[in-house]
N, C-alpha and C positions, 0 to 999 in steps of 0.2 A: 611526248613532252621533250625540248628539246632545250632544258632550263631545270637548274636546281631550284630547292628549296633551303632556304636560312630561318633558322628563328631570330629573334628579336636580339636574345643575350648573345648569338652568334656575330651579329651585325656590329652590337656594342664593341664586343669584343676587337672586330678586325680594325673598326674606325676609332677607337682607342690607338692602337696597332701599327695605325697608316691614315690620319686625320685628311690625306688627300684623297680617300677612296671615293669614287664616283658611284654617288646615291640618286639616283632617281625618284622625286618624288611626283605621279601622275595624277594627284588629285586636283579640281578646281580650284580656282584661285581663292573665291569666297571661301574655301576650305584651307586651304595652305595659309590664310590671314588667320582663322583661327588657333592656328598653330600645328607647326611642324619640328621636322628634324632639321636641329641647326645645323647647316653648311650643303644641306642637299639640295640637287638641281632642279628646279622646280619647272614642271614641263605637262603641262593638262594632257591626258590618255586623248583629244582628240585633234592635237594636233602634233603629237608625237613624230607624225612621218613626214611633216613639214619639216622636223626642226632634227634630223638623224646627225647634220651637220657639227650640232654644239654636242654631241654624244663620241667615244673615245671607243673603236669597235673592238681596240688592241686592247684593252684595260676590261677588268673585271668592271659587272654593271650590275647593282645593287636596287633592282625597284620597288617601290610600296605605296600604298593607297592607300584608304583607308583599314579594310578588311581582306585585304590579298586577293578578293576576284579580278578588278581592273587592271591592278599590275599581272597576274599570269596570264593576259589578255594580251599586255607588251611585251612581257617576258616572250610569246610565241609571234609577236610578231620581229621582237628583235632577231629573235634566231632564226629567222627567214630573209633578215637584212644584213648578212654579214657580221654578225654578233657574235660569238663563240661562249665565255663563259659568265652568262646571267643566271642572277641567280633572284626567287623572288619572296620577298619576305613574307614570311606566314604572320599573319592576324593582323599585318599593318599599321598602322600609327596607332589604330586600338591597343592593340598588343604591346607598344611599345610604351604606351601610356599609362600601362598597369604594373609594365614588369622592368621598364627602364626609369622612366620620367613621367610621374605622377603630377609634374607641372602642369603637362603638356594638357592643353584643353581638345577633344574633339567633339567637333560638331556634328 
């Protein structure tokens, strides 16, 4: 594994911290409408390697899905595309919707 893991109050934590952090979020679009993390970069897990462009390989990289299988799916393939330190959120927008933002709807 060539990619940390962050929990959810971790994540809050740094983007409290550094409101510019670069968060990737790789779920579908129908899924990102229902609701996400405000300010993250919204980029579907299947055209991630189309789009490596709008991604910062110098800057720490933040991704989550719904439940953390899809993002440590990017998480390894970032670190195979010049990525260095990615890191992937455990439990995903679920997670963040229980223990951060109880707004946050997931579908």
């Amino acid at each position: 594994m060539n990619f940390s893991e962050i929990t959810v109050k971790e994540l809050k934590q740094r983007m409290d911290e550094n409101p510019k952090l670069q968060v990737l979020d790789v779920r579908e679009p129908f899924e990102t409408e229902i609701g996400s993390i405000p300010g993250t970069i919204k980029i579907p897990m299947t055209i991630v390697p189309l789009k490596l462009d709008k991604l910062d390989n110098k800057k720490d990289i933040y991704v989550y899905c719904k439940s953390g299988m899809r993002s440590a799916k990017i998480c390894e393939f970032l670190s195979y595309n010049d990525f260095n330190n990615i890191y992937n959120v455990k439990g995903g927008i679920k997670a963040w919707s229980v223990k951060i933002d109880q707004n946050i709807i997931v579908g």
